[in-house]
DRENPA-3360 file (N, C-alpha, C; in nm, 2 decimals, always signed):
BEGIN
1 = XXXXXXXX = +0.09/-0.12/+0.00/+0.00/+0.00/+0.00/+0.09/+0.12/+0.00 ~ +0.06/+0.21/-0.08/+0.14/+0.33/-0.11/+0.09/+0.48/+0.00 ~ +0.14/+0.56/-0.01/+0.16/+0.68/+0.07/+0.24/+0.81/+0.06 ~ +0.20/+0.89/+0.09/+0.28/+1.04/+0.08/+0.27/+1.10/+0.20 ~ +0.42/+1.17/+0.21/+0.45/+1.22/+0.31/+0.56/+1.33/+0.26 ~ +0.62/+1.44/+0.35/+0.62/+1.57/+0.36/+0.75/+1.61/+0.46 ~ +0.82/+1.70/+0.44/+0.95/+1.74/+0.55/+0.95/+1.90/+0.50 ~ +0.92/+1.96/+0.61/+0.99/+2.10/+0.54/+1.12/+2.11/+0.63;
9 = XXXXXXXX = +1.21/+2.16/+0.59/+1.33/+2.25/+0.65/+1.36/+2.39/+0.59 ~ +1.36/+2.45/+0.72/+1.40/+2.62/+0.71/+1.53/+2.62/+0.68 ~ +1.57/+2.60/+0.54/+1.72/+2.64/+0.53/+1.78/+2.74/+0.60 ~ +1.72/+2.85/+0.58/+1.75/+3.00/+0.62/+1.81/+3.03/+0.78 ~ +1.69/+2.93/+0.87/+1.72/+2.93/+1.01/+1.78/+2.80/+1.04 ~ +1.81/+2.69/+0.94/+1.91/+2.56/+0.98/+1.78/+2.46/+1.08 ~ +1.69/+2.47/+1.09/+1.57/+2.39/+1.15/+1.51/+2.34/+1.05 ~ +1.38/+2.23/+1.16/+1.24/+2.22/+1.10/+1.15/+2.36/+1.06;
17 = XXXXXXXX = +1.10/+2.32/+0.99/+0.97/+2.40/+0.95/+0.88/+2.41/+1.04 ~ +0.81/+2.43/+1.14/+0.70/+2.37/+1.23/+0.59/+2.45/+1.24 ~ +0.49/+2.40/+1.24/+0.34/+2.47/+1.27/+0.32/+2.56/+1.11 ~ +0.33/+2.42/+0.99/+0.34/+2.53/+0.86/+0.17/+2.44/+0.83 ~ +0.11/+2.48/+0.74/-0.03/+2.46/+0.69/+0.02/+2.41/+0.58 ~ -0.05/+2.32/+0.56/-0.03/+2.24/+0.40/-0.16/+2.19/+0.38 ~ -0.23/+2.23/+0.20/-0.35/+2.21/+0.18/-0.31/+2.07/+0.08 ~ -0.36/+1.96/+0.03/-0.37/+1.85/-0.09/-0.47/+1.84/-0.08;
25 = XXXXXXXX = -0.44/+1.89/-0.26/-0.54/+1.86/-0.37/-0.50/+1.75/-0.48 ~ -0.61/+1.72/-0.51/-0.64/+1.63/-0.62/-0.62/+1.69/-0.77 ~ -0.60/+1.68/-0.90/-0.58/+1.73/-1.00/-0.64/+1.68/-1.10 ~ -0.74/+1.70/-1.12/-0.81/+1.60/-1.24/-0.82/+1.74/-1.38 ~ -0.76/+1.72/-1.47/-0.70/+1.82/-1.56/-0.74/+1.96/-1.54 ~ -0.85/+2.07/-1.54/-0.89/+2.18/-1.49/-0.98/+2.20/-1.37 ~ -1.00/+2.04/-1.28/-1.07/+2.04/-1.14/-0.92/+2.05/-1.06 ~ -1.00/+2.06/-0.94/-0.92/+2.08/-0.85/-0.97/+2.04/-0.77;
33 = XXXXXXXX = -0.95/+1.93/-0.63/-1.04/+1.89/-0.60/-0.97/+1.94/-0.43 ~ -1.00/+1.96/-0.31/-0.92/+1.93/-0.23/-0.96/+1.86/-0.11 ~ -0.86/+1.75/-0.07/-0.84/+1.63/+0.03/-0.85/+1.62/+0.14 ~ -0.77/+1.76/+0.17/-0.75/+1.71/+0.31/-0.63/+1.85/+0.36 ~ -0.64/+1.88/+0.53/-0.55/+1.98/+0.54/-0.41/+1.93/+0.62 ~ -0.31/+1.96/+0.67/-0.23/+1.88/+0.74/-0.18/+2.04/+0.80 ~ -0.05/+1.97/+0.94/+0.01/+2.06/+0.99/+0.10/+2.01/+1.05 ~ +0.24/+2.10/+1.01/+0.38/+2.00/+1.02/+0.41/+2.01/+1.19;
41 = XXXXXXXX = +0.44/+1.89/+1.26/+0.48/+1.93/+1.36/+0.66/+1.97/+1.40 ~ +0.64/+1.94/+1.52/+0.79/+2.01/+1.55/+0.90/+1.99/+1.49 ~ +0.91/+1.86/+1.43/+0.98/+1.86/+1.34/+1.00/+1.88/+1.18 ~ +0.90/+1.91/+1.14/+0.89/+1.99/+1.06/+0.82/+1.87/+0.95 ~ +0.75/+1.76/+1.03/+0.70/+1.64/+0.95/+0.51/+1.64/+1.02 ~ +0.47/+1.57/+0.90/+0.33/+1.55/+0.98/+0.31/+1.41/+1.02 ~ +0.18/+1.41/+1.14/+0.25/+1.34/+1.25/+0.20/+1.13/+1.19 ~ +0.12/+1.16/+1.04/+0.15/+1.01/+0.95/+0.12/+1.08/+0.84;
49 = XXXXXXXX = +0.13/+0.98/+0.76/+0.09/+1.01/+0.63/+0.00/+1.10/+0.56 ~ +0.05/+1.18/+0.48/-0.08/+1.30/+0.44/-0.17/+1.22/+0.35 ~ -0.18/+1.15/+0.30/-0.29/+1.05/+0.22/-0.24/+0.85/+0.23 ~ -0.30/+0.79/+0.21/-0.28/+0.63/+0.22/-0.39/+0.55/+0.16 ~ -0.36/+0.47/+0.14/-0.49/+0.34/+0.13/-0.55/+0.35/-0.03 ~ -0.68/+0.40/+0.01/-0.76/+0.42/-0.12/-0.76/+0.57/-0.13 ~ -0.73/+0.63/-0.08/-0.72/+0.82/-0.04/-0.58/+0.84/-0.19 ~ -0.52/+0.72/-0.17/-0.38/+0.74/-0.27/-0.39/+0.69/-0.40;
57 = XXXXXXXX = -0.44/+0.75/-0.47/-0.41/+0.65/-0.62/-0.36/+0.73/-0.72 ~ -0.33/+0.66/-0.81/-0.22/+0.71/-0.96/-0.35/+0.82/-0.98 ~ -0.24/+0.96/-1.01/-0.28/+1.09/-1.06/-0.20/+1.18/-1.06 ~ -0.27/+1.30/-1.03/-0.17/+1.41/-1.01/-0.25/+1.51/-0.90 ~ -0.13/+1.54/-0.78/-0.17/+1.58/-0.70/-0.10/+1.72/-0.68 ~ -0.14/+1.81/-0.57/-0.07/+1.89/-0.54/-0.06/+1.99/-0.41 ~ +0.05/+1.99/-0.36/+0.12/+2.04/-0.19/+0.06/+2.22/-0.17 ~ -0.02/+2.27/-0.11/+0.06/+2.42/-0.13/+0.11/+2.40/+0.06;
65 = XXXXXXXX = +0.18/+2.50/+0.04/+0.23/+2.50/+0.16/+0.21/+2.64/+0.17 ~ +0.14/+2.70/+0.32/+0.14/+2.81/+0.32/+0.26/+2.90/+0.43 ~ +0.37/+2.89/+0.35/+0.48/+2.95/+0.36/+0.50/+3.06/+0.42 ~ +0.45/+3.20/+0.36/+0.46/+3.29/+0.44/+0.42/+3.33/+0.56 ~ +0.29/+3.28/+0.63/+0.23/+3.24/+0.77/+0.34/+3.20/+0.83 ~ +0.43/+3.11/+0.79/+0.54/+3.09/+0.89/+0.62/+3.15/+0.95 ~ +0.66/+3.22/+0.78/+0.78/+3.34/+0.81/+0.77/+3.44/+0.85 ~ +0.59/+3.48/+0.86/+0.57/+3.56/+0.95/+0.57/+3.56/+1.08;
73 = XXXXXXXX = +0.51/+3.40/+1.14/+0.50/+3.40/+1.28/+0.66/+3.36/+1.32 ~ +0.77/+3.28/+1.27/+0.88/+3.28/+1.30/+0.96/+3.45/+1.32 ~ +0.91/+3.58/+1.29/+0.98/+3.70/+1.26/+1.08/+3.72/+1.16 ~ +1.02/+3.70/+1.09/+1.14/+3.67/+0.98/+1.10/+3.81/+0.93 ~ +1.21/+3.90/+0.93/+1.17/+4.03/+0.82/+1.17/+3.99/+0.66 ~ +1.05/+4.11/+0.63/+1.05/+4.10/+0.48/+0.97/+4.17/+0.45 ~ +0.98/+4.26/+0.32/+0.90/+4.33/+0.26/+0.78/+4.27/+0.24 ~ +0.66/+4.36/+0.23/+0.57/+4.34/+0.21/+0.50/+4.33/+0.07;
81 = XXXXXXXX = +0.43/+4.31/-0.04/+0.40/+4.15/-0.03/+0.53/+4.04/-0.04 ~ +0.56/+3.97/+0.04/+0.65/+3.90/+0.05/+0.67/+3.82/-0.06 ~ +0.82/+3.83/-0.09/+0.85/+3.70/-0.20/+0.75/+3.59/-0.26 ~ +0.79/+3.50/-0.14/+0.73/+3.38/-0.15/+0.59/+3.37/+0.02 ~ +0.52/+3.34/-0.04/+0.37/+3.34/+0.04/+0.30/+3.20/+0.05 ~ +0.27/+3.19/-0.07/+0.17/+3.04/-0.10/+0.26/+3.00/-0.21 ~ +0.31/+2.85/-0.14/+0.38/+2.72/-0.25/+0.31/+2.63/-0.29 ~ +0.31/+2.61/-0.40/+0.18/+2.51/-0.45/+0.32/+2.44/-0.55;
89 = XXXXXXXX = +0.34/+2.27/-0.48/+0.39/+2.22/-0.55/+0.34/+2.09/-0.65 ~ +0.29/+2.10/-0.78/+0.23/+1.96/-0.83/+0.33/+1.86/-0.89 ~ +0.30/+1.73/-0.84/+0.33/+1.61/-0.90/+0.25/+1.50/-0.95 ~ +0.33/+1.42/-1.00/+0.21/+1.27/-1.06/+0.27/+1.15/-0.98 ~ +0.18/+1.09/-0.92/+0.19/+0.94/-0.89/+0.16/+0.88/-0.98 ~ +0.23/+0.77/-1.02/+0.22/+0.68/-1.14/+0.21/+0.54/-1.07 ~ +0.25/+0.52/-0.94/+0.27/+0.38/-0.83/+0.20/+0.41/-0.76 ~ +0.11/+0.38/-0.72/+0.01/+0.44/-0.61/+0.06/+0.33/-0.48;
97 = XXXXXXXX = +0.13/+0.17/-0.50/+0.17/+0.12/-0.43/+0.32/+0.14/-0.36 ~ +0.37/+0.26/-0.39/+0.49/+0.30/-0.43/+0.45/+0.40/-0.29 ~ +0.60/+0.42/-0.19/+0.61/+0.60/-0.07/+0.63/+0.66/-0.17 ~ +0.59/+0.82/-0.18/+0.62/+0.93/-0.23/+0.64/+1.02/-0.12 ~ +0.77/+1.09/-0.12/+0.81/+1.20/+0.00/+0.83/+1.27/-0.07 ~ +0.77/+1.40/-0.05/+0.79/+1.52/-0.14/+0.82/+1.65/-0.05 ~ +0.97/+1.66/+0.00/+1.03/+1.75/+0.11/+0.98/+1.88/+0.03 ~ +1.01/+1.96/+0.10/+1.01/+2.15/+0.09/+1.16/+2.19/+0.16;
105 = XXXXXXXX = +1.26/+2.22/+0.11/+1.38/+2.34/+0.15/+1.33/+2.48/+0.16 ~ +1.32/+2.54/+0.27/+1.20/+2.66/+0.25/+1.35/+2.77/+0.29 ~ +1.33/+2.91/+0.25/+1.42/+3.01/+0.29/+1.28/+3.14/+0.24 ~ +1.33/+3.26/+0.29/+1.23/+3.32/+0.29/+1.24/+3.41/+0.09 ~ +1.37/+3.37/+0.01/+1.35/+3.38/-0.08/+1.39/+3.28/-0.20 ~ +1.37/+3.17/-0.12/+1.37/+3.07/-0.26/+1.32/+2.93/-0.16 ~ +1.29/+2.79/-0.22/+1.25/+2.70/-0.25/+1.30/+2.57/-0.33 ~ +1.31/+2.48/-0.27/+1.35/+2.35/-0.37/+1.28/+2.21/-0.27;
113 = XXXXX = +1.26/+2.10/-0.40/+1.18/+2.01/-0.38/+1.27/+1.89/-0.48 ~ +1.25/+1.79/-0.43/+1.26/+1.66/-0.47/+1.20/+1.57/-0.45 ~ +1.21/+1.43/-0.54/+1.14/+1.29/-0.48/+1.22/+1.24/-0.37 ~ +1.20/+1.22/-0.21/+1.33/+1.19/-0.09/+1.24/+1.04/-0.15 ~ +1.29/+0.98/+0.05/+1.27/+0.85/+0.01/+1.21/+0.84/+0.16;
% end
């Protein structure tokens, strides 16, 4: 049975990410459907799997993470409207039997993602 799960790290401050909001949605070509809400804990992970079971199948999904709410409650200075605010990252599951970890590198002016493991 396949699954997806989530890591952010604050590059910027060398930590977890914690107490960030993340919305998943579903992607069905111009719907958008959405799942479910999550919320990273202390470590900057949610506390199981953000989808599983039948909740997971081959498609295309997608993360936003609402980023700037962090950087604001962390004090992070920054001009106002801020860089980066709402991350919306999409991908395709093609293995639904298959983990998919799909980290966040967050800084308050850039972003990077990969498939972890």
């Amino acid at each position: 049975m396949g699954y997806l799960t989530t890591h952010v790290l604050d590059t910027a401050q060398g930590r977890p990410g914690k107490g960030i909001r993340i919305e998943v949605h579903r992607l069905e070509g111009e719907r958008r459907t959405r799942l479910k809400e999550v919320v990273t804990n202390d470590d900057g992970r949610c506390d199981g799997p953000i989808l599983e079971g039948g909740a997971f199948t081959v498609g295309e999904y997608e993360l936003v993470f609402h980023a700037g709410d962090y950087l604001r409650a962390e004090g992070i200075e920054a001009p106002e409207p801020r860089f980066l605010d709402v991350i919306p990252l999409r991908f395709g599951v093609a293995d639904a039997d298959a983990h998919y970890h799909v980290p966040l590198l967050l800084s308050p002016y850039g972003y990077s993602t990969y498939r972890g493991s």
